[in-house]
C-alpha positions as CSV (number, residue, x, y, z in Angstrom):
1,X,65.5,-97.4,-72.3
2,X,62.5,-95.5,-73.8
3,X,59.2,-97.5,-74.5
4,X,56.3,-96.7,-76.4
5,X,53.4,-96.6,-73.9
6,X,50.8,-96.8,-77.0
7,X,52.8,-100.0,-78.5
8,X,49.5,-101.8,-76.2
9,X,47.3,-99.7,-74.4
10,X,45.8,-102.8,-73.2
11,X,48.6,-103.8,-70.9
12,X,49.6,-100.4,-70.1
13,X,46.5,-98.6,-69.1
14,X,44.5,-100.3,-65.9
15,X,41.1,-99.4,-67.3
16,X,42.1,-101.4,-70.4
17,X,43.9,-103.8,-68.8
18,X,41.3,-105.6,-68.1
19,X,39.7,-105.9,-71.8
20,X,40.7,-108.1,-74.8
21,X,43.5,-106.6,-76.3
22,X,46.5,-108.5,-78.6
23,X,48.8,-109.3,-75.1
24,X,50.6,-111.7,-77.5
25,X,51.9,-108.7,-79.0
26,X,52.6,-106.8,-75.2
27,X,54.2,-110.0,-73.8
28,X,56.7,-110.3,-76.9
29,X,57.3,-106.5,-76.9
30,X,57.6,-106.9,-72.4
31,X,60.2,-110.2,-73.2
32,X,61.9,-108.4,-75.4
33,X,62.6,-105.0,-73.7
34,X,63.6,-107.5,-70.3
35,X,66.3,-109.4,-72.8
36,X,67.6,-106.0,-73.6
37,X,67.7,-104.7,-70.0
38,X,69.4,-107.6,-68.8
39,X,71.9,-107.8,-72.0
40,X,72.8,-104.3,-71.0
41,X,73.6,-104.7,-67.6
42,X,76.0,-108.0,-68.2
43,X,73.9,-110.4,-67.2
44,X,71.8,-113.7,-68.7
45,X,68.5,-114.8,-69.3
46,X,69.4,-118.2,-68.8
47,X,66.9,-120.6,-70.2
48,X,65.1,-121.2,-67.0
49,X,65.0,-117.4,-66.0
50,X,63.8,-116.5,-69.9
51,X,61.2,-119.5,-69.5
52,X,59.7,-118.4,-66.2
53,X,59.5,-115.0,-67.1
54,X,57.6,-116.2,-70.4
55,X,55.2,-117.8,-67.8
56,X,54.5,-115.1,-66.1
57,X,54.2,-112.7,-69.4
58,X,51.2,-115.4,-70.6
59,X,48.4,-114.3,-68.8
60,X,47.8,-110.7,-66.1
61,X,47.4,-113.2,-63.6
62,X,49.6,-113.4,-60.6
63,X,51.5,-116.9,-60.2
64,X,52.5,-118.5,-57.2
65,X,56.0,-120.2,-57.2
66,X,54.8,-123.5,-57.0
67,X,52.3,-123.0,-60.0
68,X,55.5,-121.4,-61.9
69,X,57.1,-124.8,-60.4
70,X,54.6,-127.2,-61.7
71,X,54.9,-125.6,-65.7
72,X,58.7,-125.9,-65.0
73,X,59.0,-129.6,-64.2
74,X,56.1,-130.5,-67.1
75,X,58.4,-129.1,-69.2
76,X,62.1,-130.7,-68.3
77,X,63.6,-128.3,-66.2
78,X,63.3,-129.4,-62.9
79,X,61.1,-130.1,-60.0
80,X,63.1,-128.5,-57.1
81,X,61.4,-125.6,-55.6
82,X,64.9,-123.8,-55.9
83,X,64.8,-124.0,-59.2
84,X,61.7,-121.8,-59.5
85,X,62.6,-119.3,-56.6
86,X,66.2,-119.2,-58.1
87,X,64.4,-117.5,-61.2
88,X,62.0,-115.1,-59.6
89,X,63.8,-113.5,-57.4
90,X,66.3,-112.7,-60.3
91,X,63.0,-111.6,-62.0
92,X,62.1,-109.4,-58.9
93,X,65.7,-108.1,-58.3
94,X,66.4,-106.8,-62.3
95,X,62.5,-105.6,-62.2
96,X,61.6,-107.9,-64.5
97,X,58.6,-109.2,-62.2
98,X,56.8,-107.8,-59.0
99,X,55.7,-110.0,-56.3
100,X,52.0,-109.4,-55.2
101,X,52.3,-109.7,-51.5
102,X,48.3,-110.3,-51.1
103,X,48.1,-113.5,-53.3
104,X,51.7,-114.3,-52.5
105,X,52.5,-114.5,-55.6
106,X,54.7,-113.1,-58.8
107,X,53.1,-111.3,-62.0
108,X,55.1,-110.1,-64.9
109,X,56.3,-106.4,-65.2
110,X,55.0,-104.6,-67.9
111,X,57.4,-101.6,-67.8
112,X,60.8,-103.2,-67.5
113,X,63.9,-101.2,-67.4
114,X,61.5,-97.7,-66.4
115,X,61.8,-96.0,-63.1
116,X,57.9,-96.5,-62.3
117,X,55.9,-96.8,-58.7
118,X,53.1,-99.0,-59.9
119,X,49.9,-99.8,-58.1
120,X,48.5,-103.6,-58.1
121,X,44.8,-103.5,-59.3
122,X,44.1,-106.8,-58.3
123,X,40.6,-108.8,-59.0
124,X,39.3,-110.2,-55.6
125,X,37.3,-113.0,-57.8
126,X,39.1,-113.9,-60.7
127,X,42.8,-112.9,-59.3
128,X,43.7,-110.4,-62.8
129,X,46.0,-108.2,-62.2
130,X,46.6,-105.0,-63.8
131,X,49.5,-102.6,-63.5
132,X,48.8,-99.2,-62.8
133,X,50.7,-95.8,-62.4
134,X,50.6,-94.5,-59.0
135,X,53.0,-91.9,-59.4
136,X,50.9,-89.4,-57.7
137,X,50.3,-91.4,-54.6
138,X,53.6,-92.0,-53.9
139,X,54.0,-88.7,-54.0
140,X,51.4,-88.1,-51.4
141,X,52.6,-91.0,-49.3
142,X,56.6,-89.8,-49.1
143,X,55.0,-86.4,-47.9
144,X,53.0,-87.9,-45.4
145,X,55.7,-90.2,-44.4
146,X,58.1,-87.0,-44.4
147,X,56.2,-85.5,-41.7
148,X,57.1,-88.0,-39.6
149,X,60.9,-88.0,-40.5
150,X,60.3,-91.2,-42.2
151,X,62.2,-92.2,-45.5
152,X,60.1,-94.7,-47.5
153,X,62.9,-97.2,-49.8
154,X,60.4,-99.1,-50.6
155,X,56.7,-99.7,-51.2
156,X,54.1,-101.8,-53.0
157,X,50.8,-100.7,-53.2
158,X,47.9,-103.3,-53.7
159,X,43.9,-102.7,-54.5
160,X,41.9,-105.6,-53.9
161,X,38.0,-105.2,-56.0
162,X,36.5,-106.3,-58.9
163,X,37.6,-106.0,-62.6
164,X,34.9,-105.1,-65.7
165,X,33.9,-108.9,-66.2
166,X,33.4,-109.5,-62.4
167,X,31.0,-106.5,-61.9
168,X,29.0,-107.9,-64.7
169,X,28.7,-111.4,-63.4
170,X,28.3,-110.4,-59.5
């Protein structure tokens, strides 16, 4: 599925990322494309999946499970924790949602449905997070990893620093 990487430079580009920009607009447009991916492939957004995935698409913060938990049960569907792991790891699995290893917690994809290696800019103060390409250094890391025989399958790569606002406050 194509997507229009102007449609919100805000979400889509880290150094913007981090700036007011209409994420109303990039979480419908995000919601939208996942609805599309998942229609495509057979499967459901079922009403719990479609909710916690709207969670997650509020803010560029990451979520823990039992913050995604606590909006679920305020809202009817259910305080078991399964109900809320059940969702993101179908979120995870159709790469719908990442999981930010560092804060142990789940944030939104903004690229659904693209083959992308994305790097986690992640704001040590105020927890942000913003999506970035890192084509290029997976590119340096499978050759550095190919030196040693070594196949990577799978990797996440995570910066941990300070966003715009933070610098001006610190």
């Amino acid at each position: 599925m194509a997507h229009d990487h102007h449609a919100c430079p805000g979400c889509d580009a880290p150094d913007l990322a981090f700036a007011a920009h209409d994420h109303a607009h990039c979480a419908a447009d995000a919601l939208g494309r996942a609805e599309a991916l998942v229609a495509e492939k057979g499967l459901r957004l079922t009403p719990v999946r479609r909710r916690v995935l709207e969670i997650l698409l509020e803010e560029h913060r990451a979520l823990g499970a039992y913050d995604v938990l606590t909006r679920l049960a305020a809202e009817g569907f259910g305080n078991q924790p399964p109900v809320a792991y059940r969702a993101l790891d179908f979120l995870e699995e159709q790469g719908l949602a990442h999981r930010i290893r560092r804060l142990n917690a789940f944030t939104a994809c903004m690229h659904p449905g693209e083959a992308h290696a994305p790097a986690f800019l992640i704001c040590r103060v105020c927890n942000v997070v913003a999506e970035a390409p890192a084509a290029p250094v997976m590119v340096a890391l499978q050759a550095a990893a190919a030196t040693s025989g070594f196949v990577i399958e799978r990797s996440t790569i995570e910066a941990l620093g300070l966003c715009p606002s933070c610098q001006v406050a610190a």
